[in-house]
C-alpha positions in Angstrom: -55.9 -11.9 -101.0 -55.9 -8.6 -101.8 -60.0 -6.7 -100.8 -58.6 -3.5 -101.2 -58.4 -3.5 -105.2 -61.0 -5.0 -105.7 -63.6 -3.2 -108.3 -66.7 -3.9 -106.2 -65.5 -1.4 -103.5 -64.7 1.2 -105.5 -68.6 0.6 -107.2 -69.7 1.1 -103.7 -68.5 4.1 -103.2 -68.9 5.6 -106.3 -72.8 4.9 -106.3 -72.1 7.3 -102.9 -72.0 4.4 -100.7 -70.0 5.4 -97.1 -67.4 3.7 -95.5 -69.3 1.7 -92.7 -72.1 0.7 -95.7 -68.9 -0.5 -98.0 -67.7 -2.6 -94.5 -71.0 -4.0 -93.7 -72.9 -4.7 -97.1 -70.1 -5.6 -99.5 -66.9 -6.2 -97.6 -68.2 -8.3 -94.8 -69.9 -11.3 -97.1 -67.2 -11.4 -99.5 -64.4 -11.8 -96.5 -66.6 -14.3 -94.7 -66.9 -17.0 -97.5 -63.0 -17.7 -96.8 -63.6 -18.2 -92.9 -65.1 -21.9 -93.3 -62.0 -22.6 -95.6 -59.3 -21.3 -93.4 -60.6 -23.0 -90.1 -61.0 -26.5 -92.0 -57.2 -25.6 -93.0 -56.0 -24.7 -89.5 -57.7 -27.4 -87.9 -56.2 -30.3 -90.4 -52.6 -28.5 -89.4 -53.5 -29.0 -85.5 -54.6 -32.1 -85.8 -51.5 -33.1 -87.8 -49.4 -31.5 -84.9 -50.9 -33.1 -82.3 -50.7 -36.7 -84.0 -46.7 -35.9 -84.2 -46.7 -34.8 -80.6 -48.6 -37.5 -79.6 -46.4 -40.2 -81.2 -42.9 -38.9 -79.9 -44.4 -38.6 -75.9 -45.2 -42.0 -77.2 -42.0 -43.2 -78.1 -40.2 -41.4 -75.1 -42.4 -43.1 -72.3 -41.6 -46.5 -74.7 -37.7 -46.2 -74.2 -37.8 -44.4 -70.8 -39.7 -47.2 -68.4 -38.6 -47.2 -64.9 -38.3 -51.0 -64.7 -35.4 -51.6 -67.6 -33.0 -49.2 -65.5 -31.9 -52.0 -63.8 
């Protein structure tokens, strides 16, 4: 996602708006709607990595007993 282009910014700072008012009136609330997407994305990914960790440590204390050595 490209902010940079976007038209709203240069709006901004053609009504005479500064670069710290551009950051925090316009930039901040239009990058922060994608926060609660992306962690709800990385934390499906984790927990599908973890589930698939979790199954071969599984499997290897399965196969590897101490008792069927013998």
């Amino acid at each position: 996602m490209s902010v940079k282009t976007e038209l709203f910014l240069e709006a901004a700072q053609a009504m005479g708006a500064n670069t710290c008012q551009v950051l925090s009136k316009y930039l901040f609330f239009y990058v922060i709607q994608s926060v609660p997407v992306l962690f709800t994305l990385n934390a499906a990914n984790a927990i599908l990595v973890l589930g698939g960790l979790g199954f071969l440590v599984w499997d290897y204390q399965k196969k590897h007993r101490n008792g069927d050595m013998i």
